[in-house]
N, C-alpha and C positions, 0 to 999 in steps of 0.2 A: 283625472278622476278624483284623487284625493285633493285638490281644488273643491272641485262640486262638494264633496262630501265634509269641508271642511266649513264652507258654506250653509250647506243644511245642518249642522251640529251646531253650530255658532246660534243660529236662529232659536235651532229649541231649545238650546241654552237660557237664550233671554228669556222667553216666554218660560220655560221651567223655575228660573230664578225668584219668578212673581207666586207661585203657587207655597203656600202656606205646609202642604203635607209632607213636601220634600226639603232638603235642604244640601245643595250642590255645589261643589266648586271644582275647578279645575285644577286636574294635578300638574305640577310643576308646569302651568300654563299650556299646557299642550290641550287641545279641544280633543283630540282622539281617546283620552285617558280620562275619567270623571271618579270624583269622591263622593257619592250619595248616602242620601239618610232616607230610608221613609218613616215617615210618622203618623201610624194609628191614630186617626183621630173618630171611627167610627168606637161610639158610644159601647153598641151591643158586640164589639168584637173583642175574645179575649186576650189580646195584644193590645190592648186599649193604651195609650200613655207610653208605648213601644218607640226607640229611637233607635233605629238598627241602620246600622251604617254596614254599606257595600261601595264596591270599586266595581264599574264598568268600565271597559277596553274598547274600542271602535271602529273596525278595519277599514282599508283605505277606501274601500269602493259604496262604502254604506253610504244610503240604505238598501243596497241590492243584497248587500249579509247581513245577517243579525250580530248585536255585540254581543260582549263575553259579559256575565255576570254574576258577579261572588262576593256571599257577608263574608266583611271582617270576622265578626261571631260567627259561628256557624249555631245554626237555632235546631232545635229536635224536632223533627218534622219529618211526616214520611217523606216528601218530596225534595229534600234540602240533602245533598250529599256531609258525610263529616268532615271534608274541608270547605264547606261553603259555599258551593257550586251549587245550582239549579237544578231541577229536571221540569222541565215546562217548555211543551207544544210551540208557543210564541217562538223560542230562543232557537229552535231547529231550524237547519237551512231548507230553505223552499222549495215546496211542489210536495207530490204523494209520499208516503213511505210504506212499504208494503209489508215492510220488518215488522214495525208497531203499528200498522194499522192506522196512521196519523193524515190525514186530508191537507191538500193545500191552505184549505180554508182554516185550519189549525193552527200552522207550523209560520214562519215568517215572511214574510212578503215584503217588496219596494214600498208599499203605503204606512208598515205599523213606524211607528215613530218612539220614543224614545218614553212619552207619556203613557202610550199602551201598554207597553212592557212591564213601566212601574204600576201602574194600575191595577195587573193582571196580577201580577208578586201581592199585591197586597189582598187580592181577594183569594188566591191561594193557600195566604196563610189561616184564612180561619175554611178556606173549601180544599182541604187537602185530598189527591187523587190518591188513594190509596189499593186500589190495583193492581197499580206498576208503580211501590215506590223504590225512592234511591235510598233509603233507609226504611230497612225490612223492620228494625227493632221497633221503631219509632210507631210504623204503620198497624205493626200486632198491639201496641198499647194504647195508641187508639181508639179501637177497635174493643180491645177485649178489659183495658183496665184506664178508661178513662182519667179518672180521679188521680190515678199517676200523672198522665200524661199531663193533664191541667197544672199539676206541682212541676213539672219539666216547663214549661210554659212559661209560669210565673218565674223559675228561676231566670228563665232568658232576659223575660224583659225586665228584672230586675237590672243585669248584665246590661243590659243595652244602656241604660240610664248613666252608665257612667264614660260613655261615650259623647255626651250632650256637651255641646264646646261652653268653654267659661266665659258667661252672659250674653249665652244664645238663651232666648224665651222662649219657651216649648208653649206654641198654639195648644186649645182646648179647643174641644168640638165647638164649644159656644164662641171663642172669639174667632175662629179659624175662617169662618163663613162671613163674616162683618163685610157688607160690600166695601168695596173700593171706595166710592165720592165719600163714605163715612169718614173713609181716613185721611181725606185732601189729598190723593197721590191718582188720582183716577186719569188716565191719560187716551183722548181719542183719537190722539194722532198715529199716522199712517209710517211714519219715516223709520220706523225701524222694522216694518214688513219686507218682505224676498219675495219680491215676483215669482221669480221662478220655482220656491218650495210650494206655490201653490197652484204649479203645473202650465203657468203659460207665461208672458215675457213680456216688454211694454211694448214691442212690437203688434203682438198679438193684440192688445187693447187698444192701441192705436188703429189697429185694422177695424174692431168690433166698436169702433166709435165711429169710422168710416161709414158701417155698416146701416148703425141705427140711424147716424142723417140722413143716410137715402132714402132708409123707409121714411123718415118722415119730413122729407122731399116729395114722396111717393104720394104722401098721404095728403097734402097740399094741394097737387095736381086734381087726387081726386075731389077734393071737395069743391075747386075751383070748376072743373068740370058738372057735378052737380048743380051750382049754383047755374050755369048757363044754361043747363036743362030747363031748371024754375021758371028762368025768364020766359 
């Protein structure tokens, strides 16, 4: 199993590496262990220009568990514990939860991926659940004294900024979206795709090639049959 799962990490590895808002490497080589940054690059978000570096962990059987995930910085947020640890639906192990009231449709499953999760983190930070936070402080101020909370904010992502590696170029909303062919690196080839992360094997498309010449083998006979009707 940690085969497979080693396998599917590796893939969204690559395809994660090409994406402009994150920036990833692996620790001490190990695919299991990852060094992430996300980067704010939504205009109207007040994290805007934000480089917050985390560490995710990745158990051997994933994606059937969710990984572990924790900033370096820990940021002032309702939903951010003060060492840095999460509270977010996605990252909980899968099916109901009756304690919190949490749906399968919430909490983790075998499909979310690795992009979901950072995607989800970052619309968090400016959609904070404040219901059930893992920081009470954070959550009353808020709530009741914004203009604080904004100055807590701003000091973070000040903070973050000095985690930006020396001459990494920090993307801007405007250059982050540049297509690819702009930048001559645009690639259509297929050869670093995983059959299998996308649920079936080359056995399977070798069968469903099978498949489509019959029918149109099928579809031959009938028109050859039509035509002898004509006559």
């Amino acid at each position: 199993m940690a085969e497979a799962a080693q396998r599917v990490l590796m893939n969204e590895f690559k395809q994660l590496s090409k994406e402009k808002w994150t920036n990833i490497e692996l620790v001490n080589d190990n695919v299991f262990e990852w060094s992430v940054a996300l980067i704010v690059l939504n205009e109207e978000s007040m994290y805007y220009g934000g480089y917050f570096k985390a560490r995710m962990t990745f158990p051997r059987n994933y994606p059937h568990s969710p990984p572990d995930f924790k900033f370096i910085r820990p940021l002032y947020h309702p939903n951010i514990y003060p060492d840095g640890r999460l509270c977010i639906s996605i990252l909980h192990p899968p099916g109901d939860d009756e304690m919190s009231g949490e749906t399968a449709a919430e909490r983790w499953s075998p499909v979310q991926r690795v992009e979901t999760v950072l995607i989800s983190i970052l619309s968090l930070l400016d959609d904070a659940e404040v219901s059930s936070p893992a920081n009470v402080d954070a959550g009353v101020m808020l709530r009741n004294k914004r203009s604080e909370y904004m100055d807590m904010v701003k000091k973070d992502l000040e903070l973050s900024k000095q985690d930006i590696p020396e001459g990494f170029v920090m993307p801007t909303h405007e250059t982050a979206w540049k297509k690819k062919d702009d930048e001559g690196d645009f690639d259509m080839s297929w050869e670093d795709s995983d059959v299998e992360s996308f649920g079936g094997s080359e056995s399977d498309l070798d069968d469903d090639d099978e498949e489509v010449d019959s029918d149109f083998d099928g579809a031959d006979d009938d028109v050859e049959d039509e035509d002898e009707d004509d006559k």
